[in-house]
N, C-alpha and C positions, 0 to 999 in steps of 0.2 A: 268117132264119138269118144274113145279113148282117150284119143291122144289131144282132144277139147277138157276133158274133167280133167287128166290130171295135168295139163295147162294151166289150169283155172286152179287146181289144187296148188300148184309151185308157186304159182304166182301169186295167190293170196299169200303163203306160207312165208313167202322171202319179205313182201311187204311190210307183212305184221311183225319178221322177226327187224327187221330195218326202222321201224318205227318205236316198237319195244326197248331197243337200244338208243334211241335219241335221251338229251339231257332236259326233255323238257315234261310237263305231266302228261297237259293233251294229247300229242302224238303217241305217248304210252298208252291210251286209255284206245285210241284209235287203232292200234296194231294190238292191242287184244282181242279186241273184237274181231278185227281183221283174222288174225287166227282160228277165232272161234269159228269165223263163216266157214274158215277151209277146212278146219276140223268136220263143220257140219254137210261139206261137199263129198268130204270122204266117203264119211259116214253112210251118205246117200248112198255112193257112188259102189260099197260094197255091194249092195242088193243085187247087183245083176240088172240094169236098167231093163226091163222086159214090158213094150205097149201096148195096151189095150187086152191088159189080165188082171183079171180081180187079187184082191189082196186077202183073199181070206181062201182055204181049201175049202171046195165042196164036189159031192158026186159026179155034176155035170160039168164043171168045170174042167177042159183039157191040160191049162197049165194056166199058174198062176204066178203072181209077183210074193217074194220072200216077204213077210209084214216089218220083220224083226231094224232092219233098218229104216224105215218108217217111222216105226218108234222109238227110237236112237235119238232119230235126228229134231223131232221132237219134243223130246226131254231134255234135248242139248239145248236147243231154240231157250226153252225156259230157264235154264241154269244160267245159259250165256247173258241171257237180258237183265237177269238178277247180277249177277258176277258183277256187267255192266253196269250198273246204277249204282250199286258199292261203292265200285271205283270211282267210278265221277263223286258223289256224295264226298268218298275220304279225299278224292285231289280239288274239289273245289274246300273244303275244309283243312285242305294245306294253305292252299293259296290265301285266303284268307287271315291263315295263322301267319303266316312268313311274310306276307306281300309280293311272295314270287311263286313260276309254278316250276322252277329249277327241281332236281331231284333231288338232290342230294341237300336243296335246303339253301345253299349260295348262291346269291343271282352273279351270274358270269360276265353278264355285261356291266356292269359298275366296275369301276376303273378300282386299280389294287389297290391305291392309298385310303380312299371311301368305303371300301371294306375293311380296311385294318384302323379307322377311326369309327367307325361302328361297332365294331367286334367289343371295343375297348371298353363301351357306353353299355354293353349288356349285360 
């Protein structure tokens, strides 16, 4: 079961950061997210996965699951959805401005003379 989460955990982690690095908005917007999932696999994954124990300490209770990652992962979920909608918001709001969703603002594929008769015009 270990060696399944933190599979899950590399393998988000590599994606997001493979995607993050691309020259284009959307797949940045996508390996963030992607990160935030494995951030939130982590997270989980610290609790001590322990089945069929309550999450809260009581008298009868003989052993229970840790809450605290629980609610970690939780407040991640919320942060990362917001995080996420930002981003899309400000890269569809590039796109828009530029006409491309390039990062750094220059569409790549437009041939180099077409850019340098543009540039000239702005």
């Amino acid at each position: 079961m270990e060696f399944l989460l933190s599979s899950a955990v590399g393998l988000l982690t590599a994606a997001g950061v493979y995607l993050v690095l691309r020259a284009r908005t959307w797949p940045v917007v996508l390996g963030l997210a992607l990160l935030s999932y494995a951030t939130n696999v982590f997270l989980f994954a610290t609790g001590r996965l322990v089945l069929n124990r309550p999450p809260v300490i009581s008298p009868e209770a003989l052993a229970y699951t840790d809450p605290l990652p629980q609610a970690l992962v939780l407040t991640a979920i919320v942060i990362s959805f917001a995080m996420t909608a930002v981003i899309v918001v400000m890269a569809l709001r590039s796109f828009l401005e530029s006409g491309s969703d390039h990062v750094d603002g220059e569409d790549q594929s437009a041939p180099a003379e077409n850019r340098e008769s543009t540039e000239g015009r702005a």
